[in-house]
Backbone bond lengths (Angstrom), bond angles and torsions (degrees), N, CA, C in turn:
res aa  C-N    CA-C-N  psi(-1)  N-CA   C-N-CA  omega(-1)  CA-C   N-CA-C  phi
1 X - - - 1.469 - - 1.528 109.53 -
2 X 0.979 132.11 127.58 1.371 144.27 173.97 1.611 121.38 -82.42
3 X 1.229 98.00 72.09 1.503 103.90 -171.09 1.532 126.56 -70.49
4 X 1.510 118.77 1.82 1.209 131.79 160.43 1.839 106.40 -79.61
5 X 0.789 123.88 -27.02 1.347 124.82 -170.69 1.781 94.71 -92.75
6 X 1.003 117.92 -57.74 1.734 119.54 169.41 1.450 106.38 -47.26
7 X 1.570 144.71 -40.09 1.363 134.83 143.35 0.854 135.73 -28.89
8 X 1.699 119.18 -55.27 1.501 137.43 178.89 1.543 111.23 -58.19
9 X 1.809 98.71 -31.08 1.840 91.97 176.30 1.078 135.70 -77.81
10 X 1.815 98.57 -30.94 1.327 105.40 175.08 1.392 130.07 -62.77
11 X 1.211 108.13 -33.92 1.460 146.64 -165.81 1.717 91.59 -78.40
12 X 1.332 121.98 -42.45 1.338 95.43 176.12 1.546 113.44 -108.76
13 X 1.585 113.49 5.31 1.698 117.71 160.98 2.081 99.85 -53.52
14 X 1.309 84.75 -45.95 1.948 79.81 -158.63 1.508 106.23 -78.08
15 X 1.361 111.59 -18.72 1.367 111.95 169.19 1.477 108.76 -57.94
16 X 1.384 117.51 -43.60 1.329 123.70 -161.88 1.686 121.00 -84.92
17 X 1.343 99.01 -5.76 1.971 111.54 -173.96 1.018 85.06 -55.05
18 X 1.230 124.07 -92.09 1.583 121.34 -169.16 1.555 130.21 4.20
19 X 1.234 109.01 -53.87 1.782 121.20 175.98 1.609 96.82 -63.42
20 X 0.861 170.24 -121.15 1.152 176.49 114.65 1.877 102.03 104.52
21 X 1.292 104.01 -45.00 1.814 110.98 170.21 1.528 121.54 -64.00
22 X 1.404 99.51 -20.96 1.484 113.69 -161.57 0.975 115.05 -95.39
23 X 1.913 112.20 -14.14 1.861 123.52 -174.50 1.884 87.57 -107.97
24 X 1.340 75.56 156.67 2.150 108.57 175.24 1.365 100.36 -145.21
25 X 1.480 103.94 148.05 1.429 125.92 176.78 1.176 116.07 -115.83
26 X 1.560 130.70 110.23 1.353 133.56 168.91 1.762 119.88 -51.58
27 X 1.556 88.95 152.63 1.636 88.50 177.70 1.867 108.68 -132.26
28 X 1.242 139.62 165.01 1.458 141.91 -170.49 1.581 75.45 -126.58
29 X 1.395 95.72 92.26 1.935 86.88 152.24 1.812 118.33 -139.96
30 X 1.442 113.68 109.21 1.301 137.73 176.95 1.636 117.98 -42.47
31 X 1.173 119.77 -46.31 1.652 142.02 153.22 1.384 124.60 -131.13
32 X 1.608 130.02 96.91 0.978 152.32 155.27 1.482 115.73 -51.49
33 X 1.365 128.76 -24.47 1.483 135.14 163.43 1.532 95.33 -72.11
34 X 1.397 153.22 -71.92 1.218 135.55 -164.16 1.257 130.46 -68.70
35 X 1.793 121.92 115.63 1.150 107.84 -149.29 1.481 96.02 -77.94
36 X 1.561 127.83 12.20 1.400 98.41 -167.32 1.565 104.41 -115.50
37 X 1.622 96.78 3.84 1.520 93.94 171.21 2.109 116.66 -77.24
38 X 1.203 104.88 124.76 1.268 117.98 -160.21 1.925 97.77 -78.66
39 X 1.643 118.83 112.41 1.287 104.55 178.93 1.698 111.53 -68.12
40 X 1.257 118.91 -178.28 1.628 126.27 -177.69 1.318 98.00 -132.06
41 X 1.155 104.55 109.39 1.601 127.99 155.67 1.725 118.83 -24.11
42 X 0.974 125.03 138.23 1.920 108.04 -173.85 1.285 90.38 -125.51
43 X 1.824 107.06 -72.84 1.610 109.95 -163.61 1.412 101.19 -167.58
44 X 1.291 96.85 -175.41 1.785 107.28 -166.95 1.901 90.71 -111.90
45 X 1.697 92.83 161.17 1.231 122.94 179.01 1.411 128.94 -141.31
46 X 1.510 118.30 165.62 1.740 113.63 174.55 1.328 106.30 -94.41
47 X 1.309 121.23 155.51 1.687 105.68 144.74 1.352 111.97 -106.11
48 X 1.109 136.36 119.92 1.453 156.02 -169.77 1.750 101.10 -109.32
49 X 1.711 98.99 151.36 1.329 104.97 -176.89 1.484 116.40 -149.95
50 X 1.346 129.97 89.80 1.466 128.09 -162.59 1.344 103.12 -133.17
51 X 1.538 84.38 141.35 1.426 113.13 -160.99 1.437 132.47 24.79
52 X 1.060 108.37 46.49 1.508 128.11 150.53 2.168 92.54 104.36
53 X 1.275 113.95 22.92 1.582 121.99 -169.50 2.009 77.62 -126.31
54 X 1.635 96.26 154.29 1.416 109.09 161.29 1.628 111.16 -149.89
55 X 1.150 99.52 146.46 1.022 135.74 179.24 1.779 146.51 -124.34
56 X 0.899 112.09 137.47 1.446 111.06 -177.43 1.481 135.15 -112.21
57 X 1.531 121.19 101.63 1.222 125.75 -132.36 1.741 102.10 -108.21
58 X 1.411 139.13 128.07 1.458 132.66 178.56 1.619 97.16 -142.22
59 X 1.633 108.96 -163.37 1.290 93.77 177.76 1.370 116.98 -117.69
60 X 1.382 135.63 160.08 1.216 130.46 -163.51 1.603 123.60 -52.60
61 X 1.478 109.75 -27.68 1.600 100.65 -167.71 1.594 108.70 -81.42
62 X 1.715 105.35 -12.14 1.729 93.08 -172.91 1.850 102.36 -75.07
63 X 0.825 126.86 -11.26 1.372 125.92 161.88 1.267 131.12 -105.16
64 X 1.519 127.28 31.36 1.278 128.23 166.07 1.347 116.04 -97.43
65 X 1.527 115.85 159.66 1.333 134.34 -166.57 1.609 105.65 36.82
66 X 1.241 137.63 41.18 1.230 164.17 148.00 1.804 137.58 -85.39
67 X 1.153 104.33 106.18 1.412 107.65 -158.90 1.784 93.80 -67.96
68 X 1.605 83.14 123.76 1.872 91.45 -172.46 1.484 129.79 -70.94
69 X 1.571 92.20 -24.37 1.777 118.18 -173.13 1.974 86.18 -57.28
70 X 0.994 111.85 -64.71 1.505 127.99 -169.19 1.734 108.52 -71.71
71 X 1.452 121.24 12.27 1.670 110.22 159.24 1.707 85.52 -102.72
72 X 2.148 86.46 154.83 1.446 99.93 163.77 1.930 93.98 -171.40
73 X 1.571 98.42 -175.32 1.189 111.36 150.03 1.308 116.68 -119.34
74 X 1.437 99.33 178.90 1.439 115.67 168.86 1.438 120.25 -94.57
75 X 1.024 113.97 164.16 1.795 117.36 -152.14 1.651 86.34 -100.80
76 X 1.175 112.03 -164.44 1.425 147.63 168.45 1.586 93.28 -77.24
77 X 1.186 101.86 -61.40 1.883 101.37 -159.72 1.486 103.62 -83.79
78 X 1.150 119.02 8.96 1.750 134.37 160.83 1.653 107.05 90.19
79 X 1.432 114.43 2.97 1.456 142.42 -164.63 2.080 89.92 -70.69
80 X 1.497 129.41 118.81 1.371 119.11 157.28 1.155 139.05 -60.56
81 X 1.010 133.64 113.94 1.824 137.14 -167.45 1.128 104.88 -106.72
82 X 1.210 113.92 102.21 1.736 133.85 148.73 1.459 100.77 -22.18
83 X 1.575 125.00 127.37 1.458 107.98 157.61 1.579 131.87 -132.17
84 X 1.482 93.35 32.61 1.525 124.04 162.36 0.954 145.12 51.98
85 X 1.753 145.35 -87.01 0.896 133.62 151.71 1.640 117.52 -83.18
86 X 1.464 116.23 146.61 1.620 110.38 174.77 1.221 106.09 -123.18
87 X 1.294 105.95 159.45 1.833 108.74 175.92 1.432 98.33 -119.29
88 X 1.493 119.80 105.08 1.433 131.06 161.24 1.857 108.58 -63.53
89 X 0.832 97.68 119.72 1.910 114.85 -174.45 2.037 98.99 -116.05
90 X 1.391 111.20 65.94 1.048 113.40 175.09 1.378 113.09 -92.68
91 X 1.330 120.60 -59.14 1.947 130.81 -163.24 1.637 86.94 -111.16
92 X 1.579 112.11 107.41 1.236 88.82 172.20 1.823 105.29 -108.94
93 X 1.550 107.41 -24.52 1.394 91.25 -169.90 2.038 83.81 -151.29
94 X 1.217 128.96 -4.37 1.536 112.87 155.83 1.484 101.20 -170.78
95 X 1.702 110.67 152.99 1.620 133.39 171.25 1.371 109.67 -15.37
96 X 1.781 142.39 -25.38 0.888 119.44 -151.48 2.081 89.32 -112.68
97 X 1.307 96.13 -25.72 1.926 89.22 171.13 1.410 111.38 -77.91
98 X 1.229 123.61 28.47 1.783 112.90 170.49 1.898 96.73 -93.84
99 X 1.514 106.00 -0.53 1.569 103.61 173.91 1.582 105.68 -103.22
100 X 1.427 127.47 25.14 1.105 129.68 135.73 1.732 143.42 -54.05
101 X 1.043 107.49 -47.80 1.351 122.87 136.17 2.218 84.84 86.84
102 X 0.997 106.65 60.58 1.590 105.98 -175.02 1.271 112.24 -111.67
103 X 1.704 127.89 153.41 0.817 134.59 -172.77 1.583 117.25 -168.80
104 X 1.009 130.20 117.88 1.614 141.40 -131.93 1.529 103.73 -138.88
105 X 1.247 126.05 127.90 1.441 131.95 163.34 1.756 116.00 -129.02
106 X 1.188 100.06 103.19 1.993 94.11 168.74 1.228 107.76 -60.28
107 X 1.429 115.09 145.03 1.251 136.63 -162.86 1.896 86.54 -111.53
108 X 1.459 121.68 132.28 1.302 129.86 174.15 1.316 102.93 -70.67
109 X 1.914 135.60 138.22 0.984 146.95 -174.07 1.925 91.39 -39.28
110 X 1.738 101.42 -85.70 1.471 115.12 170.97 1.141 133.28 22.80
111 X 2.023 109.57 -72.47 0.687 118.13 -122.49 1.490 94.79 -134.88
112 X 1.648 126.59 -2.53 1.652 144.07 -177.10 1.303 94.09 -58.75
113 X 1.862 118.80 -60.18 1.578 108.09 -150.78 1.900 104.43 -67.44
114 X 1.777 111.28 -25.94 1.417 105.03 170.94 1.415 120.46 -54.67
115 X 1.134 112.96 -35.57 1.455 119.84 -173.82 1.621 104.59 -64.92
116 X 1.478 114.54 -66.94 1.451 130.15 159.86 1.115 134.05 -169.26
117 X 1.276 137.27 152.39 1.218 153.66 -179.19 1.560 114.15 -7.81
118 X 1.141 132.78 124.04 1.345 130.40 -178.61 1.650 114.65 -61.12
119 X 0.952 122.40 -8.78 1.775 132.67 174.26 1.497 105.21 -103.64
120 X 1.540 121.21 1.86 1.227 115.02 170.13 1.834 110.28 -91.46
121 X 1.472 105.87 -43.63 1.569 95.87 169.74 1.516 115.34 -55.32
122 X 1.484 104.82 150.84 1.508 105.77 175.53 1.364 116.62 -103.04
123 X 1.533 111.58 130.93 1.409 101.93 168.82 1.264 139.96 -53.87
124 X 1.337 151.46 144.02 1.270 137.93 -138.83 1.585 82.06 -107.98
125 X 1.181 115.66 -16.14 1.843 110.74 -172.44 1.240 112.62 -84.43
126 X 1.414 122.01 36.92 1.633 143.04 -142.61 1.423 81.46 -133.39
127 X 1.323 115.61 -90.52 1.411 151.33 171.92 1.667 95.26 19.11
128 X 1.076 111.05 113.67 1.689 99.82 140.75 1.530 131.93 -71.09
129 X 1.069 107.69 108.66 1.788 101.85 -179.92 1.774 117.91 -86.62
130 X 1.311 120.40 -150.02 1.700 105.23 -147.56 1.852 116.91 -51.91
131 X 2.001 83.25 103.74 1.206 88.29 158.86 1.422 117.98 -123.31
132 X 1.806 91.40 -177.20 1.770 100.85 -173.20 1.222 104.77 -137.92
133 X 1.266 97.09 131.61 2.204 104.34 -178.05 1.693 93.68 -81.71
134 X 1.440 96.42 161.29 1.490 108.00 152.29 1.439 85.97 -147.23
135 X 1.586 95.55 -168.85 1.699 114.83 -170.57 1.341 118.72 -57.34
136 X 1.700 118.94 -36.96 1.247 134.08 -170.17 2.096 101.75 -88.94
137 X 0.930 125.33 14.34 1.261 147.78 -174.12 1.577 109.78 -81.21
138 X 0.991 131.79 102.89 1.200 118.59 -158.23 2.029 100.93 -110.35
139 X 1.103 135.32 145.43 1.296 127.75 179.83 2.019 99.05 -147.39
140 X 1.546 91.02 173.34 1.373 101.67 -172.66 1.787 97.99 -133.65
141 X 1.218 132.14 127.42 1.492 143.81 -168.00 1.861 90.31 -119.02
142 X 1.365 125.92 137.84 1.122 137.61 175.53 1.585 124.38 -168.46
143 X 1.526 95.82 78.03 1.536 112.89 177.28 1.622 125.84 -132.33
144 X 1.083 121.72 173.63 1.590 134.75 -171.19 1.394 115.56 -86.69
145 X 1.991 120.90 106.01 1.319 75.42 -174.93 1.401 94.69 -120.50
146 X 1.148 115.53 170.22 1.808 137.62 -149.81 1.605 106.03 -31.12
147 X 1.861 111.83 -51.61 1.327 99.10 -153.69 1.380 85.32 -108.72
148 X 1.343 135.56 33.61 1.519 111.99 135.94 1.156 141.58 -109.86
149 X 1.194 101.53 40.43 1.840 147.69 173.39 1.906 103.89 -52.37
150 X 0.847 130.98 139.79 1.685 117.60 158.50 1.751 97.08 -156.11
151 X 1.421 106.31 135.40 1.408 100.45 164.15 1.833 116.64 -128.52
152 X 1.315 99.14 131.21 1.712 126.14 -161.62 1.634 83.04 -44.55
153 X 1.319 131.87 150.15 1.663 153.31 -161.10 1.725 85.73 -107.75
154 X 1.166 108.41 -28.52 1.707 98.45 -167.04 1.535 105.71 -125.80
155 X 1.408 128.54 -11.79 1.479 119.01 166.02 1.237 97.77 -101.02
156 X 1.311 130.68 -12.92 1.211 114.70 -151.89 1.884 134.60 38.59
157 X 1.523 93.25 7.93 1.791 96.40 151.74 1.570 118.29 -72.27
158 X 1.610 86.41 148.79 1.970 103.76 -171.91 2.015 90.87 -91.09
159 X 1.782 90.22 128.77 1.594 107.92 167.78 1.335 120.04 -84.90
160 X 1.189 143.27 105.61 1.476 150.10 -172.07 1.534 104.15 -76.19
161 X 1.214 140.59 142.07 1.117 163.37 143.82 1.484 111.24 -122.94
162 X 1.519 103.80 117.69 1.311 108.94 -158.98 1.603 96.60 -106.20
163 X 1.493 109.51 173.85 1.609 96.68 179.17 1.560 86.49 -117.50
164 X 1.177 138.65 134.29 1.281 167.63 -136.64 1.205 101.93 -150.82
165 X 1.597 114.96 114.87 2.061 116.41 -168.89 1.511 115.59 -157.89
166 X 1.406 145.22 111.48 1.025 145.20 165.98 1.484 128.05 -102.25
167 X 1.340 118.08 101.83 1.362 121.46 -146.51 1.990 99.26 -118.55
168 X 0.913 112.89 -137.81 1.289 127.60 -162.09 1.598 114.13 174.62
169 X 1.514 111.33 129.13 1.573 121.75 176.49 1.520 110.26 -29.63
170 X 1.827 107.42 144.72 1.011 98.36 -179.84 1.529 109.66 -136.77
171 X 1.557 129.79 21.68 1.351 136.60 -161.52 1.864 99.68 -97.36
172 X 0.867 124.76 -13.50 1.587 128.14 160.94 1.778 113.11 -59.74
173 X 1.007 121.15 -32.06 1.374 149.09 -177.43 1.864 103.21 -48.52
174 X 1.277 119.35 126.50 1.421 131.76 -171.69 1.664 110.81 -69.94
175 X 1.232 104.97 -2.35 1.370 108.10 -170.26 1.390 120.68 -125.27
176 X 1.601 103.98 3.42 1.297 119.36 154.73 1.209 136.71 -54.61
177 X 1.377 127.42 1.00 1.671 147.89 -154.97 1.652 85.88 -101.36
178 X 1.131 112.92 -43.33 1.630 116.31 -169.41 1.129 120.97 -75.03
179 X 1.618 128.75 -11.08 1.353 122.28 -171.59 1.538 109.37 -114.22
180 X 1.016 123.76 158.67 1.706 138.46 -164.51 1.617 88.71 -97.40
181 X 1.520 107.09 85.82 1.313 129.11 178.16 1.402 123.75 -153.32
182 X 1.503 115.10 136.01 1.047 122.38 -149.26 1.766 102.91 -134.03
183 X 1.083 120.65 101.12 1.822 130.67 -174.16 1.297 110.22 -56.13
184 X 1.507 134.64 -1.46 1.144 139.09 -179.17 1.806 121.07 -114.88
185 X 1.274 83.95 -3.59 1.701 92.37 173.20 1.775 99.58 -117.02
186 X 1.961 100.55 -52.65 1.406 107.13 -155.68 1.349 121.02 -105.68
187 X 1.140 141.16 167.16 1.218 168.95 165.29 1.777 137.30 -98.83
188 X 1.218 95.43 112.41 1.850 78.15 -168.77 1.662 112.77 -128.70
189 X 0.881 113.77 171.27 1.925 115.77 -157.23 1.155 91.80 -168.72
190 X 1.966 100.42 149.01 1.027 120.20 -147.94 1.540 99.11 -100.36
191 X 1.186 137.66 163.04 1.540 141.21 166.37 1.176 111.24 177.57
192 X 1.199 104.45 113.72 1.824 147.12 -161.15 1.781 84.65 -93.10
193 X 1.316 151.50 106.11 1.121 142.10 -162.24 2.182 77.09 -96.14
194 X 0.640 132.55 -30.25 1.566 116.72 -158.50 1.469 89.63 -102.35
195 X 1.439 137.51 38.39 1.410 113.77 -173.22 1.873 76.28 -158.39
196 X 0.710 164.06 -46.62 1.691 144.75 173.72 1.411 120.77 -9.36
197 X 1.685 107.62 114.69 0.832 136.64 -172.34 1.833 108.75 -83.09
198 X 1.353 108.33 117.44 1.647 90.18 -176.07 2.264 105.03 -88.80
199 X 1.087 103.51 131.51 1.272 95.04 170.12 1.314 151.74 -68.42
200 X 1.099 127.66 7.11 1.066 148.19 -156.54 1.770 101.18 -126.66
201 X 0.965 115.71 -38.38 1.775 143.57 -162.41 1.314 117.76 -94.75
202 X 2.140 102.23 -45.61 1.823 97.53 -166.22 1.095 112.50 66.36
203 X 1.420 127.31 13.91 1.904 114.54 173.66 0.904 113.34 -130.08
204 X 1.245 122.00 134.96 1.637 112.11 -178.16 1.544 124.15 -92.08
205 X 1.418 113.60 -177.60 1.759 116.48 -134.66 1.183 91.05 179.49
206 X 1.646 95.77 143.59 1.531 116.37 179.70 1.458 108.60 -83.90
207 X 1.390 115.35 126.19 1.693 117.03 -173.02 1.961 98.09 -85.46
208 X 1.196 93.79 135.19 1.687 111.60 160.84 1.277 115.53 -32.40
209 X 1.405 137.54 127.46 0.963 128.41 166.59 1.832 125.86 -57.15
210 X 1.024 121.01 111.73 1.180 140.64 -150.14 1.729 119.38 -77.18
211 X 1.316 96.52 16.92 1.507 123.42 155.09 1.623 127.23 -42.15
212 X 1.288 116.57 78.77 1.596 96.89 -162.12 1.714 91.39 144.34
213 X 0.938 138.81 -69.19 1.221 174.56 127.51 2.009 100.51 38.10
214 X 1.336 91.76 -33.27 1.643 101.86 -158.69 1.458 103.63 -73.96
215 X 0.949 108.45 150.94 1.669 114.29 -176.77 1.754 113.35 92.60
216 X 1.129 116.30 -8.90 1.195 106.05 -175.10 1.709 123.21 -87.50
217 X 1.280 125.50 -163.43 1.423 117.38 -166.69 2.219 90.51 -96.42
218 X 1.235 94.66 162.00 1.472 123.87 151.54 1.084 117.06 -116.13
219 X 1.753 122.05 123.68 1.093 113.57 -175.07 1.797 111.31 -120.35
220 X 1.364 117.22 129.80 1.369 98.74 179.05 1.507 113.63 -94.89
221 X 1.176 121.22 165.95 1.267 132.33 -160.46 1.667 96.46 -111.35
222 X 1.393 130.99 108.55 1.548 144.81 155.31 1.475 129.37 -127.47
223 X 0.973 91.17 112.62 1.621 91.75 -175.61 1.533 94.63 99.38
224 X 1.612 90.43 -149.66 1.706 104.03 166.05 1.430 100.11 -120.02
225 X 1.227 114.10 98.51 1.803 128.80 -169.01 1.543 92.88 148.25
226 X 1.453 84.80 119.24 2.060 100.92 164.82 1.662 101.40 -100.33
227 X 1.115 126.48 135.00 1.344 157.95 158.75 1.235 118.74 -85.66
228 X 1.397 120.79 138.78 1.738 143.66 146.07 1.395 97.03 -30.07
229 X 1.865 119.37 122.78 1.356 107.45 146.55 1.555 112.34 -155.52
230 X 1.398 108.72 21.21 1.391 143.76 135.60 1.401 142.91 143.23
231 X 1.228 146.91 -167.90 1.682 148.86 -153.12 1.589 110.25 -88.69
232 X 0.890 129.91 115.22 1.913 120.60 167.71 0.893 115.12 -54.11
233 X 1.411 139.90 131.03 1.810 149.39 -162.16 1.521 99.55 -134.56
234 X 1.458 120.56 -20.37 1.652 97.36 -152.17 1.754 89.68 -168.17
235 X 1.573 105.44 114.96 1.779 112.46 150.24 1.361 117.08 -106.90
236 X 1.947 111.08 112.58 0.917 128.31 -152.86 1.873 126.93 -76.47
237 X 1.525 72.69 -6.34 1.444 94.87 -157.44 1.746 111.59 -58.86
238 X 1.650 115.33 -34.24 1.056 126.23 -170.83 1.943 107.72 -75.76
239 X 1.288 112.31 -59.38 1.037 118.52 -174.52 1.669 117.08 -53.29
240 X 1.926 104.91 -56.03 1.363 123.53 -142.69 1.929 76.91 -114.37
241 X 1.027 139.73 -29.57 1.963 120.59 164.48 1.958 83.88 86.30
242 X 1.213 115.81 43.21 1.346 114.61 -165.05 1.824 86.25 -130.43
243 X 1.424 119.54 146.70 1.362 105.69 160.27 1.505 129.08 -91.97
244 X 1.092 120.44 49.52 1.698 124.24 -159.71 1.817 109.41 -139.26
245 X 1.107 87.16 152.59 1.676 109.11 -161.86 2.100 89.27 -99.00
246 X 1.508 108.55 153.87 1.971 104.28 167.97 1.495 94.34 -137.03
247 X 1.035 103.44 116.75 1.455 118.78 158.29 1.660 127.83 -78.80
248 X 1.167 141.31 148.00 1.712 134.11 156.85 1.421 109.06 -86.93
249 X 1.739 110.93 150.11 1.152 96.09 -170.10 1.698 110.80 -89.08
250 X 1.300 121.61 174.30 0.780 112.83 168.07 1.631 134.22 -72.61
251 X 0.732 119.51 36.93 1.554 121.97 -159.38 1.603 97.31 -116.33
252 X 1.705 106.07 -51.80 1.446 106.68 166.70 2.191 122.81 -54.88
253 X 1.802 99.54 -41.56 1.603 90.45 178.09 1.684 105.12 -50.51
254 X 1.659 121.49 -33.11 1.661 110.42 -153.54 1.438 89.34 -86.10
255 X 1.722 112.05 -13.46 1.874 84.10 -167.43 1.992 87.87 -81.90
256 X 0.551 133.35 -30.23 1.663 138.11 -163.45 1.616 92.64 -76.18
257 X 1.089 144.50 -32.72 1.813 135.95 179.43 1.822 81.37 -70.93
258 X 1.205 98.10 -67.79 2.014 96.26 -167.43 1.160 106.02 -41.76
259 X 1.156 140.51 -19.47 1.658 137.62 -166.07 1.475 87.48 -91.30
260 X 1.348 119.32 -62.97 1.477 107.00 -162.18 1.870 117.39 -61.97
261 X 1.150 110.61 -27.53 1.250 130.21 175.31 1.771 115.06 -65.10
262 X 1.492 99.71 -45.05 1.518 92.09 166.06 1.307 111.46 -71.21
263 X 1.306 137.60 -32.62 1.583 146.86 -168.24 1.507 93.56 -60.20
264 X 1.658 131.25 -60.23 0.559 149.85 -146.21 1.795 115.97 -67.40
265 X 1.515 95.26 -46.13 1.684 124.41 161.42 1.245 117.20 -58.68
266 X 1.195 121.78 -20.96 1.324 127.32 -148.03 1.881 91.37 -126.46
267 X 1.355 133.90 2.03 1.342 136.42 171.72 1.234 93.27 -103.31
């Protein structure tokens, strides 16, 4: 047993609790008054917070062809919040950023601390901006994915099972030639779905299919502090027979809040 390496995990499990405040999970729910209408899980999200505005950042496809009135989260007080209009930030200035995959909601002054705690959004002045993975790149992925959803028969509270993942860069990789990826927007990481290591255990385990998953943060690991360095858009595995996850970086979600914010100044 390699008990230096069983250190290194723990050591970066507790580094990593923290992120866990900072992700939200969308819901598709048609009537929020009926307790027996069952909501549908969509995708995961950030809560982001710049310059004193917040926002909630995922990626564009978990909300397409999706009636918008009917996405939301759930509150603190378990109450559903409509979260209304979105600004899809796909093509912003040529053919090759529609593989950005962005999707942006202002959060109403009002109505942030219902959602959550003002130390739960993350500051965007956190963020690592232009970075580049390689193999020795270490990151942390921590999102919801669809079917490990459960809701209590008698509280009718929703059970989270989160997917919990520490991977390593994956654009060095020989099989990168094949995917519709671009090193100047995206990011990619490796995940062996039949080879996940649980940390706590040392044994490995078949990871959840990671359906659900999209919108959430990537976090890289520097220092002792993991950082923003961008959103999950894409598990490659189905399309491209590749084992790797593509993220956008974050640099594009902050330039797309600044866009809406100047728009915003400017009405």
């Amino acid at each position: 047993m390699n008990f230096q390496r069983i250190l290194m995990d723990f050591i970066k499990d507790y580094l990593a609790t923290p992120i866990e405040r900072h992700s939200i999970q969308f819901f598709y729910n048609t009537n929020p008054r009926d307790s027996e209408n069952k909501p549908k899980p969509l995708g995961s999200g950030i809560l982001l917070q710049h310059g004193g505005n917040y926002y909630i950042a995922t990626a564009a496809h978990v909300v397409e062809d999706i009636d918008k009135q009917h996405i939301g989260v759930y509150t603190r007080t378990k109450d559903f919040f409509e979260l209304g209009t979105i600004c899809k930030c796909a093509n912003a200035d040529d053919p090759q950023r529609s593989i950005l995959d962005i999707a942006i909601w202002y959060i109403e002054p009002e109505i942030v601390i219902d959602i959550a705690p003002l130390d739960w959004w993350y500051d965007v002045n956190d963020c690592l901006l232009n970075h580049k993975e390689t193999q020795k790149s270490q990151y942390y992925i921590y999102g919801f994915p669809a079917k490990k959803i459960k809701i209590n028969k008698d509280t009718k509270a929703i059970v989270q099972y989160p997917f919990k993942f520490f991977t390593r860069g994956y654009s060095a990789s020989k099989h990168v030639k094949r995917v519709q990826f671009n090193p100047k927007y995206n990011l990619l990481l490796e995940f062996h779905k039949k080879k996940i290591i649980d940390v706590r255990t040392q044994k490995r385990q078949m990871a959840p299919d990671p359906y659900g998953i999209s919108g959430c943060g990537l976090w890289f690991l520097i220092g002792l502090k993991f950082r923003l360095v961008g959103i999950m858009t894409e598990w490659l595995t189905p399309t491209y027979k590749i084992p790797a996850f593509m993220a956008t970086k974050i640099d594009y979600v902050i330039d797309a809040i600044e866009y809406l914010e100047s728009i915003n100044q400017k009405s």
